[in-house]
C-alpha positions in Angstrom: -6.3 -1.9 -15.1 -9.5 -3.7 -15.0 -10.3 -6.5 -12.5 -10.0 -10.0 -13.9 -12.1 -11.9 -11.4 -12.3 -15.3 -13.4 -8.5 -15.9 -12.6 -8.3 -14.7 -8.9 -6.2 -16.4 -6.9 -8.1 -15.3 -3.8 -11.6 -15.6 -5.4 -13.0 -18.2 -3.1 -11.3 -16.9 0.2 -12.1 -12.9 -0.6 -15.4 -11.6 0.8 -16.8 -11.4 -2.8 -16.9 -14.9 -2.8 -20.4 -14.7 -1.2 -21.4 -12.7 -4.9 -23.0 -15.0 -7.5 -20.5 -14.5 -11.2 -23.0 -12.0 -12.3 -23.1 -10.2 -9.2 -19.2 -10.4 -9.2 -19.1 -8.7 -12.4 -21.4 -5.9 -11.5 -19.4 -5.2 -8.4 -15.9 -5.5 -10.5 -17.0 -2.8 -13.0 -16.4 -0.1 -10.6 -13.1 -1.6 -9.2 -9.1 -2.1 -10.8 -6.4 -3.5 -10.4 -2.8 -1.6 -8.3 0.5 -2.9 -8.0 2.7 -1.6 -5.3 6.2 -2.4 -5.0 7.9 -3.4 -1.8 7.8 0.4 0.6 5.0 2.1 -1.4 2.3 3.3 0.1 -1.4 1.8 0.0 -3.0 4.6 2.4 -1.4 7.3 4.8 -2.6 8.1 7.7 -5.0 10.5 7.5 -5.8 10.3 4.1 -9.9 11.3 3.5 -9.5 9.8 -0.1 -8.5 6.1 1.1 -10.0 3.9 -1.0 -11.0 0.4 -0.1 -9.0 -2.9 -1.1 -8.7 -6.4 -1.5 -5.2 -7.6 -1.3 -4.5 -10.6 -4.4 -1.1 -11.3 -3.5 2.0 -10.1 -1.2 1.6 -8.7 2.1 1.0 -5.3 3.5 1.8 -4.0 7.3 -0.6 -1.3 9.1 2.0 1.0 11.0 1.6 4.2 13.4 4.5 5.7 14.6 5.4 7.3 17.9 6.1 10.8 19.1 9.8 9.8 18.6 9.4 8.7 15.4 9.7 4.9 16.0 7.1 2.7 14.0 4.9 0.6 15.6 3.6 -2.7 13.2 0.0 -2.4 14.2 -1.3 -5.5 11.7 -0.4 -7.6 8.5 -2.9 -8.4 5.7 -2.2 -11.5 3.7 -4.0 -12.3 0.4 -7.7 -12.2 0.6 -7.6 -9.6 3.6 -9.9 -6.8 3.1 -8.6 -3.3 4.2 -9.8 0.3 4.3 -12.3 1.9 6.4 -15.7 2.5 5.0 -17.5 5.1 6.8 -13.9 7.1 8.0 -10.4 8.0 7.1 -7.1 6.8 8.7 -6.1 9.1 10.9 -3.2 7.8 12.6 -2.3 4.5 10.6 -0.2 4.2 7.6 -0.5 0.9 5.0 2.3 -0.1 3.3 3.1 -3.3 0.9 5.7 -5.3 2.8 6.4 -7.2 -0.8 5.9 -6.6 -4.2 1.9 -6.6 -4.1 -1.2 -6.8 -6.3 -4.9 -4.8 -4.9 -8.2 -5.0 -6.4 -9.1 -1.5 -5.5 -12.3 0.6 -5.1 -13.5 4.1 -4.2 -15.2 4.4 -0.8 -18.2 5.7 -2.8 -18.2 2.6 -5.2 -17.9 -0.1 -2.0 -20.6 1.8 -0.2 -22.9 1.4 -3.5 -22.5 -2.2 -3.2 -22.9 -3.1 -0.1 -26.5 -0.9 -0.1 -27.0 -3.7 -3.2 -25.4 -6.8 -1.8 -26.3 -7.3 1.7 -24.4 -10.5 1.7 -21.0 -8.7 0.7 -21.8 -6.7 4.2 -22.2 -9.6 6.3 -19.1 -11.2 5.0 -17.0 -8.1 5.2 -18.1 -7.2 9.0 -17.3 -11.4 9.6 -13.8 -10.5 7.9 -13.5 -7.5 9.9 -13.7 -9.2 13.3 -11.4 -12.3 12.1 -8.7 -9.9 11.4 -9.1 -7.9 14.8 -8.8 -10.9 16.3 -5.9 -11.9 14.2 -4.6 -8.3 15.0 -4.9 -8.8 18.9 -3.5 -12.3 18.7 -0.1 -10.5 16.9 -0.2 -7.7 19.4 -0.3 -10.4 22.2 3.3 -12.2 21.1 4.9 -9.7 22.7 3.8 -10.4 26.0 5.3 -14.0 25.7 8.2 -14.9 27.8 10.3 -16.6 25.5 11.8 -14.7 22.8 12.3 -18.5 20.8 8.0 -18.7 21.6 7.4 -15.7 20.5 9.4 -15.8 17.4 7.9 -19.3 16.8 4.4 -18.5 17.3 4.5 -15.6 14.3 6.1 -17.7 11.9 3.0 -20.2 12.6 0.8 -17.3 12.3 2.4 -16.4 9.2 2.5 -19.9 7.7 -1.3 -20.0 8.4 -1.9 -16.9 7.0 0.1 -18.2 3.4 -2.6 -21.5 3.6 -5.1 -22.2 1.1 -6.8 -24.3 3.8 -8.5 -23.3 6.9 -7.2 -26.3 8.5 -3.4 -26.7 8.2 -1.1 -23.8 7.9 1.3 -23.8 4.6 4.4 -26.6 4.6 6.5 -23.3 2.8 6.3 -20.0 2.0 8.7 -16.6 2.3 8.2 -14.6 4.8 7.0 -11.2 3.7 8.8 -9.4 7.0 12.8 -8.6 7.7 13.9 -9.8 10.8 14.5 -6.3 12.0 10.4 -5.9 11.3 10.2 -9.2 13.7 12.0 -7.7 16.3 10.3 -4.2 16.0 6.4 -6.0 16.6 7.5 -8.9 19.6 9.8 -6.4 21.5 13.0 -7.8 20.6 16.5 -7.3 19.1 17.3 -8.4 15.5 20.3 -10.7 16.9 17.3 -11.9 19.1 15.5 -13.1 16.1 18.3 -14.7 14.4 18.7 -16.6 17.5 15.4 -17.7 18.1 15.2 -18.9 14.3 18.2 -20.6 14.3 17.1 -22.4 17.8 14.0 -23.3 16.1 15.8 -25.0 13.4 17.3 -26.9 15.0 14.7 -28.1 17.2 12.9 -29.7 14.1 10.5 -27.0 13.7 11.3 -25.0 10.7 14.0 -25.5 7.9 14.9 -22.3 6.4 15.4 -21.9 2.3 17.2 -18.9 1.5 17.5 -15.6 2.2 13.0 -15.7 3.4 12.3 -19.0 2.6 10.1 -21.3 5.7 9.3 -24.6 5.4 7.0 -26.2 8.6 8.1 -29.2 9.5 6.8 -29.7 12.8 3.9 -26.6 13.6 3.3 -28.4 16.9 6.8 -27.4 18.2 6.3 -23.8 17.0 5.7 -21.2 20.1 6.2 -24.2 22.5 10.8 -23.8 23.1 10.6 -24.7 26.7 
């Protein structure tokens, strides 16, 4: 399916956003459009025809696994992330859409010709890059939290700014796009943990939960701080 960049949802927070319409257009000719469904797989690990994406909408995790078989949640991409390596394939990381997801999607070959055309699209994909290591670290570092309630709470805020149109404030609801047993497997914890640590944070004031993955932020200042 061809791209439909006019109706984007993501089209001012993507790294194209830096392309003029024209320039947009050029650049969309070579790309479409994939939807996954909740489990399939983006890329595999090892995979020397990944392609490179743009996620629209839903969530994907980046996963490894260990020698025993146990996956470790490496990274999450929310809509407008960029992912897929340019100049080398995934060799131990596996990408995989957490919910139902749409990708604008292009061949390595195809990115690589317009980045040599666009040098802005470069810059704003190496800026990208670095804000999502960062966010990457950021997640890795929950786990070294003492309080399981602090931990929980400071990846629900993460999440909820990660769901935000705005730069600013992070989003008053969304769903979140992980199971609780995803939760406990990235922050070190059990699942009965987790349920714990949301319920506490209900009813501190922090969070009101709608259904079965519904958050709504009511306080984000309380989040990560359950002394």
């Amino acid at each position: 399916m061809t791209l439909a960049c006019a109706t984007c949802p993501v089209r001012e927070r993507a790294a194209c956003s830096v392309l003029t319409d024209e320039e947009r257009v050029e650049v969309a000719r070579a790309g479409r459009t994939r939807h996954l469904k909740r489990g399939d797989m983006l890329f595999a690990a090892g995979d020397e025809q990944a392609a490179c994406a743009t996620l629209v909408s839903g969530a994907l995790k980046v996963t490894s696994y260990d020698e025993d078989g146990n996956e470790r949640i490496l990274a999450l991409v929310h809509p407008a992330g960029f992912i897929g390596e340019l100049f080398a394939p995934f060799s131990t990381f596996d990408v995989v859409a957490l919910t139902d997801s749409e990708l604008c999607v292009f061949a390595k070959s195809d990115m690589s010709n317009a980045l040599r055309d666009f040098p802005q699209l470069t810059r704003a994909l190496l800026q990208r890059s670095e804000e999502d290591l960062h966010r990457s670290r950021e997640l890795l570092a929950l786990g070294s939290r003492t309080s399981a309630t602090d931990r929980v709470g400071a990846l629900i805020l993460a999440m909820a700014e990660a769901a935000s149109s705005s730069p600013c404030h992070p989003a008053e609801s969304f769903d979140l796009p992980i199971t609780r047993g995803e939760i406990a497997n990235m922050l070190g914890l059990t699942i009965e943990t987790v349920s714990r640590s949301i319920t506490r944070l209900e009813r501190s004031g922090a969070i009101e939960r709608k259904g079965a993955r519904g958050i709504v932020v009511l306080d984000p200042a309380r989040l990560g701080r359950q002394d």
